[in-house]
C-alpha positions as CSV (number, residue, x, y, z in Angstrom):
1,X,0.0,0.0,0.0
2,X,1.6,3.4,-1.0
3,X,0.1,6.2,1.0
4,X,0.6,10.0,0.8
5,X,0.2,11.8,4.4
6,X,1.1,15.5,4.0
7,X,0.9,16.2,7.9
8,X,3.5,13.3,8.4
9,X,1.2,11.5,10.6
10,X,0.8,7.7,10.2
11,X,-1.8,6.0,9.3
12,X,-3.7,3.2,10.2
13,X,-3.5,0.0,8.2
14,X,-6.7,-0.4,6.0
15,X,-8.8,-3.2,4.8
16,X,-7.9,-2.8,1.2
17,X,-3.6,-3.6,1.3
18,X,-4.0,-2.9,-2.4
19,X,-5.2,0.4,-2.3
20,X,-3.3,3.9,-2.5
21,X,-4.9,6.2,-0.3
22,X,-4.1,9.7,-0.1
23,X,-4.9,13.3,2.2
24,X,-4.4,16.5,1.9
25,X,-5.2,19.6,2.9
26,X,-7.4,22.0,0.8
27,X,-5.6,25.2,1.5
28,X,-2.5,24.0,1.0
29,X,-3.9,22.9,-2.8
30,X,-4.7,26.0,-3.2
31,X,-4.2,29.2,-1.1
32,X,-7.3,30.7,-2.3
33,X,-9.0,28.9,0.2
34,X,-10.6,30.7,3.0
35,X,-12.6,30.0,6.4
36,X,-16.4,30.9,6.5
37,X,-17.1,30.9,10.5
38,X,-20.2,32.8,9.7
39,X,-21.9,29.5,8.4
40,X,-19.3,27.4,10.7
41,X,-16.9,26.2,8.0
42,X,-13.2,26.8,9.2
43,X,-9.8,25.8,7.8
44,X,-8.4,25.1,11.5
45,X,-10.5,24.1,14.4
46,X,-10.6,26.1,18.0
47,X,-7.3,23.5,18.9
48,X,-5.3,25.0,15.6
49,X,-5.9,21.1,14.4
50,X,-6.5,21.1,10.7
51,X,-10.1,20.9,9.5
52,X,-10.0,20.8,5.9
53,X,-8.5,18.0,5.5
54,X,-9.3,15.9,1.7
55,X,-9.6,12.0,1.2
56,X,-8.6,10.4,-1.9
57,X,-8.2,6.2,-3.1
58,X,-7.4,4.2,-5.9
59,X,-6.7,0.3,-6.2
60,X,-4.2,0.0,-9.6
61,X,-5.3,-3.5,-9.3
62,X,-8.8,-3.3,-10.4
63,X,-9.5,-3.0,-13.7
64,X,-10.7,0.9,-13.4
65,X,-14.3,2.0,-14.8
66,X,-13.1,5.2,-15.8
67,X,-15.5,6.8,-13.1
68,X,-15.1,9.1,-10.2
69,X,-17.1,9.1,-6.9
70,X,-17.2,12.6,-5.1
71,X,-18.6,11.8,-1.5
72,X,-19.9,14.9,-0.1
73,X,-20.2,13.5,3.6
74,X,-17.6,12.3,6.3
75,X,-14.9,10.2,5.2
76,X,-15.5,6.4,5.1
77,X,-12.5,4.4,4.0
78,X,-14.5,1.0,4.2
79,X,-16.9,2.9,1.6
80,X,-14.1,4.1,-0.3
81,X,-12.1,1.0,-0.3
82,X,-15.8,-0.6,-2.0
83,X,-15.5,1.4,-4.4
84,X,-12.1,1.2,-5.7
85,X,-13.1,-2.8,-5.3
86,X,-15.7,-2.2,-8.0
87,X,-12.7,0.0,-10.2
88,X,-13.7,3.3,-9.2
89,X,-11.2,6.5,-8.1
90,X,-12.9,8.3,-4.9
91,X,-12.4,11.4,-3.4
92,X,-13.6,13.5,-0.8
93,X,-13.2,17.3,-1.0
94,X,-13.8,19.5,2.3
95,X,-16.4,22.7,0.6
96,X,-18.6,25.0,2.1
97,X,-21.3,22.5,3.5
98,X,-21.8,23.4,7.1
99,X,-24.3,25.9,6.5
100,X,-27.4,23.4,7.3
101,X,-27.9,24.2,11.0
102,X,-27.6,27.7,10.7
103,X,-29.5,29.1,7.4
104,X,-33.0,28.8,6.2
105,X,-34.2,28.0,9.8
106,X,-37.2,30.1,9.2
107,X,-40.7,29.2,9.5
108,X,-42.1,29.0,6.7
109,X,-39.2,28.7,4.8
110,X,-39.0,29.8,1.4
111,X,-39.1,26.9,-0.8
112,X,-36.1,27.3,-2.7
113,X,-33.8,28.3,0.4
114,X,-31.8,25.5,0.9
115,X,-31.9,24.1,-2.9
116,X,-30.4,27.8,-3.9
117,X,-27.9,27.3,-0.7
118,X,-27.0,24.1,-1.5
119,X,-26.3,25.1,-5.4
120,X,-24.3,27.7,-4.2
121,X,-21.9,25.5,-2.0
122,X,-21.1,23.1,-4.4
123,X,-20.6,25.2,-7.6
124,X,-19.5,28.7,-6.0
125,X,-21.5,30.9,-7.7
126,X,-24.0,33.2,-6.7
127,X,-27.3,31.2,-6.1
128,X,-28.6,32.5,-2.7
129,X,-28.7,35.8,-0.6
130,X,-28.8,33.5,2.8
131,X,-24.7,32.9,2.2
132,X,-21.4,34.3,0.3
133,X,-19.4,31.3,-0.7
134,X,-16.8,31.6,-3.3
135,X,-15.5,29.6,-6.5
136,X,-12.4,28.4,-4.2
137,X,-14.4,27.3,-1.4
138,X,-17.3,25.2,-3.5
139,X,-17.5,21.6,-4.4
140,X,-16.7,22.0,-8.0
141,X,-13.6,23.7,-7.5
142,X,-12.0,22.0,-4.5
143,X,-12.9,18.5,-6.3
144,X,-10.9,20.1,-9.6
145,X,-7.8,21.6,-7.5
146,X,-7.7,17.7,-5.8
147,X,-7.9,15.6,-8.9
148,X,-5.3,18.0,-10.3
149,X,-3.2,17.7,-7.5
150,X,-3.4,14.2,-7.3
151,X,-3.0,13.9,-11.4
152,X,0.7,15.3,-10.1
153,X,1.5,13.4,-7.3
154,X,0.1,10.1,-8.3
155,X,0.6,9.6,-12.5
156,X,0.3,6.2,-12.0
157,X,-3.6,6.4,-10.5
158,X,-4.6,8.3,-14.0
159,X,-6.3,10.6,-12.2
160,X,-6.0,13.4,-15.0
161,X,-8.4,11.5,-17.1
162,X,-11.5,13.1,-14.8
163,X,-10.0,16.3,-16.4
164,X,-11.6,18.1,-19.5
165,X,-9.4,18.9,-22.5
166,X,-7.9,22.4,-21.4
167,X,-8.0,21.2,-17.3
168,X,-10.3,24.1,-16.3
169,X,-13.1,21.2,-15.1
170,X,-14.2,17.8,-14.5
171,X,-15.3,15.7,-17.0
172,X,-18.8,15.8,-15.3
173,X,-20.1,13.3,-17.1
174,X,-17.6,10.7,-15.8
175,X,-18.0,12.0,-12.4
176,X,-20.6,9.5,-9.6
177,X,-21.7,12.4,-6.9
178,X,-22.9,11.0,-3.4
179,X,-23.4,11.6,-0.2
180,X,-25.1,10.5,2.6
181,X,-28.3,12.7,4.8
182,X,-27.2,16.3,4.1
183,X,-24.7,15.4,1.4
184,X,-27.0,13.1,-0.4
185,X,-29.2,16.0,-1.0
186,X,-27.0,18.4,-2.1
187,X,-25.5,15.6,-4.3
188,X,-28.9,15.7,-5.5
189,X,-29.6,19.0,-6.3
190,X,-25.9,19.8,-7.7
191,X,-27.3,17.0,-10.2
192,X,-30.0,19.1,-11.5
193,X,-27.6,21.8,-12.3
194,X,-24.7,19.9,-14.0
195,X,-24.9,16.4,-16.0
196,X,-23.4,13.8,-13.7
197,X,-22.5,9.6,-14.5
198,X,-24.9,9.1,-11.4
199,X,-26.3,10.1,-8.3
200,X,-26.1,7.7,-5.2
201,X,-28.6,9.5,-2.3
202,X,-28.0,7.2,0.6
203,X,-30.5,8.3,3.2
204,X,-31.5,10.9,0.9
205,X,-32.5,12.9,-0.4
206,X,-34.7,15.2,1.6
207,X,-35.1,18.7,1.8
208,X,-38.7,18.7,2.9
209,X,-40.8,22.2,2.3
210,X,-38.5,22.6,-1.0
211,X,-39.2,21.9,-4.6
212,X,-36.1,22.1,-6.7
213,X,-36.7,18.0,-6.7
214,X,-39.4,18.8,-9.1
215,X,-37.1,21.2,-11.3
216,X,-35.4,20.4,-15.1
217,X,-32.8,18.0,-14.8
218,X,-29.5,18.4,-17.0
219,X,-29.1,14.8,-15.0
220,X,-31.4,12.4,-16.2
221,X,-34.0,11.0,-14.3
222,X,-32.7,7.3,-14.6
223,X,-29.0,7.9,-13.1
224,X,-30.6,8.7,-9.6
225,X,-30.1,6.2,-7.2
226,X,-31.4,6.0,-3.4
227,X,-31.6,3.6,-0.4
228,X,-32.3,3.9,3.0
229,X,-34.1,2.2,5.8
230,X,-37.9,2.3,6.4
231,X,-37.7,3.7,10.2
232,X,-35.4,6.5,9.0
233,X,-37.6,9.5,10.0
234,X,-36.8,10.6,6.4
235,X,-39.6,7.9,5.4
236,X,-41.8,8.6,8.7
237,X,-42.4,11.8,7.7
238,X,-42.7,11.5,3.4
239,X,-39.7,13.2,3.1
240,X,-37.8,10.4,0.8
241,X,-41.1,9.4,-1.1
242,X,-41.4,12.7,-1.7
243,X,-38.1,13.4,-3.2
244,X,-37.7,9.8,-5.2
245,X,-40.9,10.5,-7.1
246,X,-40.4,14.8,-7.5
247,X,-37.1,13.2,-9.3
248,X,-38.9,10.9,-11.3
249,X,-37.2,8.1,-10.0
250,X,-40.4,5.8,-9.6
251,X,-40.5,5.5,-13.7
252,X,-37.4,3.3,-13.5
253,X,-38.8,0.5,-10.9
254,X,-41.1,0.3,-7.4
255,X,-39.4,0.8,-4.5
256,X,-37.7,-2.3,-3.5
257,X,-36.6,-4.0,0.1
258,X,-33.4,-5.5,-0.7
259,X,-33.4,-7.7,2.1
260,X,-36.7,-9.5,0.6
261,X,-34.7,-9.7,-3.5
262,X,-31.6,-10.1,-5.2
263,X,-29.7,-8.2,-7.9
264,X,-30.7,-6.2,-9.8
265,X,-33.5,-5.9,-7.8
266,X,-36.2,-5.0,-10.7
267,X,-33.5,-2.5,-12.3
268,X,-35.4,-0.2,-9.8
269,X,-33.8,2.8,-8.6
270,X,-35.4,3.2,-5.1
271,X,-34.0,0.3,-2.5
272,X,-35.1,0.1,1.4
273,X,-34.0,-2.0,4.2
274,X,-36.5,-3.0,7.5
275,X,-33.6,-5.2,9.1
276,X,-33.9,-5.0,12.9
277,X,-32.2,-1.4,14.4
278,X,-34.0,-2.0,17.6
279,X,-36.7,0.6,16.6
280,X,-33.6,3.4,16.8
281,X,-34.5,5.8,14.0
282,X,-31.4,7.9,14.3
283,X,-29.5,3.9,13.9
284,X,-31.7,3.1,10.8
285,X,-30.8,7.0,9.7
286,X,-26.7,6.0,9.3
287,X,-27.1,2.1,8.9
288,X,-27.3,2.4,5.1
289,X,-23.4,2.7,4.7
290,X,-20.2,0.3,6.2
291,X,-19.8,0.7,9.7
292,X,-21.0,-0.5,13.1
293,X,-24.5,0.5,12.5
294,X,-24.8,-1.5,9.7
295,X,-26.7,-4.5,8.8
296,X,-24.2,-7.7,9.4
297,X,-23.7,-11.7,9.7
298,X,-24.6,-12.4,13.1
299,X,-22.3,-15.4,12.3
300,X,-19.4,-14.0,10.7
301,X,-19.9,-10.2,11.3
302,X,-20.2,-9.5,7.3
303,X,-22.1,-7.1,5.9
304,X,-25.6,-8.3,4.5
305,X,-25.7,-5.1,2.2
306,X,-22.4,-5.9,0.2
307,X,-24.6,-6.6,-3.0
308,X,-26.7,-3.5,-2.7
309,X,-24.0,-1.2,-2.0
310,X,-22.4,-2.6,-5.7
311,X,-25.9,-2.0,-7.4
312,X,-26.0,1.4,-6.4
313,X,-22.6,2.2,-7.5
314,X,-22.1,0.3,-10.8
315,X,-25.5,-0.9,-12.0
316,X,-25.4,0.3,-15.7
317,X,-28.2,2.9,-15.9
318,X,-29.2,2.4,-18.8
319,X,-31.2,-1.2,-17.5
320,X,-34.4,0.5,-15.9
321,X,-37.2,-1.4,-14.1
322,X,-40.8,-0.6,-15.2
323,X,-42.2,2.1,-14.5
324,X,-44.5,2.5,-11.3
325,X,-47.7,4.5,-10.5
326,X,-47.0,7.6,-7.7
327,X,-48.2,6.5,-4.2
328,X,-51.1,8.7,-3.4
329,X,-50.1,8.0,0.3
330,X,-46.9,10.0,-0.4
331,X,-47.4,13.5,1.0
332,X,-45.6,15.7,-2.2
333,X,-47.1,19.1,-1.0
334,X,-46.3,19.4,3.0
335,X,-47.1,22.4,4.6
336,X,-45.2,23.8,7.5
C-alpha cells in the first residue's frame, strides 16, 4: 500500500492492502482557500488542528471503470475502499457544507432556500442571498484543484483522465456524486444543475418544504439512485417518497426491500432495508453505509448489504425497471 500523508502523521492499516490512499489539505492545494465561520466552516478548528483535510483512493489493481465518486459527507475508508473494489477513483473534497444548521431556519421557509444554498456550496457561484461562498471554497472547485493535484502526485492512479481537454473542469459526465443525509441531498440537487454519470442519495435525499426536486434535470431522471431504511424518520415523515418520485425516479422501478430480492433488484432505482435497528431511527438513519450500524452476519460479522452497496454504484443505468404509479399516500405538497 503506498500512502501520501502531508501532515507526516501515520496512518492506520486499511482493509484494502491494495489500495493507494491519499490526504491533503485543501488550502494548502490551493491558497485561495478561506474560512467561512459565519456558516461554521473553518480551515483550522478552536485546537489549531486542521479541518479541511481531503480524502482520496485508488486500487491499480482493479480493472478501473473510468469513473469518479465525489462523496460529499464524512470520510468512510470501508466505503471508499468498496468502491475502488468495484474500479472506481474516490475522493472526498472538504467545501462549504456546514451551513445546514444555521440558514434557512425560518418558519415558513421559502421553498427554494436551501436548494439555492446548496447550489451555491457546491458550484460557488452566486445562487442565494442567505450565504457568500466563493469559486475556491465550493465543491466543484476544491474537487478540480484535488484531482489536479493528485494527477501530479500520483501519474500512475490516471487521475487526470477526470479532467476536461484544457483542465479548467471535470469531466462531469464521468463523475458519480454521493453523499449521505445532508450530502445526499445536495449531491442531488448539484445534479439538476450539472450532467453527472450518477447520483447515489443514501439516506437521501430530503429537503422537505423545498421543490427544486421537481425542477429540469441536465441529470437524467434514470441515473438517480437512493436507499435507505424504512424507520429513518426521512420515510416517517414523506420526506424520501417525496423526493424519489419529485425526481422521477419511480418510472425506473417500485421501491424495493433488498433484504426480501436479489440483484438487480427489478433494475429499480429506489431500494429500502427494514432489518432490525432496535426501533432506533437515528441507527436506521446511518445504517445504510459500512460501519457498526450496519446490517451484518450475526455469524461472521459480514455485511448483509455488500450486493446493494455494488448495485447502487455500478449498476449500468441504462437497464431501468418498469415504471411505477406515484403512491397517493406520499405526502408531495407538506405544509409547515
Amino acid at each position: 500500500m503506498f500512502t501520501l500523508a502531508l501532515m507526516g502523521t501515520a496512518q492506520a492499516a486499511q482493509p484494502n492492502p491494495t489500495s493507494v490512499k491519499f490526504e491533503a489539505r485543501a488550502s494548502e492545494i490551493d491558497p485561495r482557500v478561506k474560512a467561512h465561520p459565519e456558516i461554521g466552516f473553518l480551515i483550522e478548528d478552536a485546537k489549531g488542528r486542521p479541518a479541511d483535510i481531503q480524502h482520496a483512493s485508488v486500487d491499480p489493481s482493479v480493472a478501473p471503470r473510468g469513473k469518479l465518486v465525489i462523496w460529499l459527507m464524512g470520510a468512510n475508508q470501508e466505503l471508499f475502499d468498496r468502491w475502488n473494489s468495484y474500479g472506481l477513483h474516490v475522493i472526498r473534497p472538504h467545501y462549504a457544507n456546514r451551513w445546514f444548521s444555521l440558514c434557512c431556519r425560518e418558519n415558513p421557509v421559502g421553498e427554494q432556500c436551501r436548494g439555492n444554498i446548496r447550489l451555491e456550496a457546491a458550484t460557488g457561484q452566486d445562487f442565494s442571498d442567505d450565504v457568500d461562498i466563493p469559486k475556491p471554497d465550493g465543491m466543484m472547485e476544491r474537487s478540480l484543484q484535488f484531482v489536479k493535484w493528485l494527477s501530479k502526485k500520483h501519474p500512475a492512479g490516471n487521475w487526470e483522465q477526470f479532467l476536461n481537454a484544457d483542465g479548467t473542469d471535470l469531466n462531469w459526465e464521468n463523475v458519480i456524486v454521493s453523499g449521505s443525509s445532508h450530502g445526499s441531498t445536495t449531491a442531488a440537487r448539484f445534479a439538476k444543475h450539472v450532467k453527472v454519470s450518477r447520483v447515489v442519495a443514501l439516506c437521501g435525499p430530503r429537503d422537505q418544504h423545498q421543490t427544486w426536486q421537481s425542477l429540469p434535470s441536465a441529470t437524467p431522471a434514470n441515473r438517480y439512485f437512493g436507499f435507505s431504511h424504512v424507520l429513518d424518520g426521512g420515510w416517517t415523515g414523506d420526506h424520501y417518497c417525496r423526493s424519489w418520485e419529485l425526481l422521477g425516479m419511480n418510472q425506473f422501478g417500485p421501491i424495493v426491500n433488498v433484504d426480501q430480492a436479489d440483484p438487480p433488484y427489478s433494475n429499480t432505482r429506489r431500494l429500502i432495508t427494514d432489518f432490525d435497528v432496535d426501533g432506533d431511527a437515528n441507527r436506521a438513519h446511518s445504517s445504510i453505509q459500512p460501519g457498526r450500524k450496519a446490517f451484518k452476519n450475526a455469524e461472521d460479522g459480514t455485511y448483509m448489504h455488500e450486493p446493494v452497496w455494488k448495485y447502487l454504484y455500478t449498476h449500468p443505468v441504462d437497464i431501468v425497471g418498469e415504471p411505477t404509479a406515484l403512491d397517493e399516500s406520499c405526502d408531495k405538497v407538506q405544509s409547515q
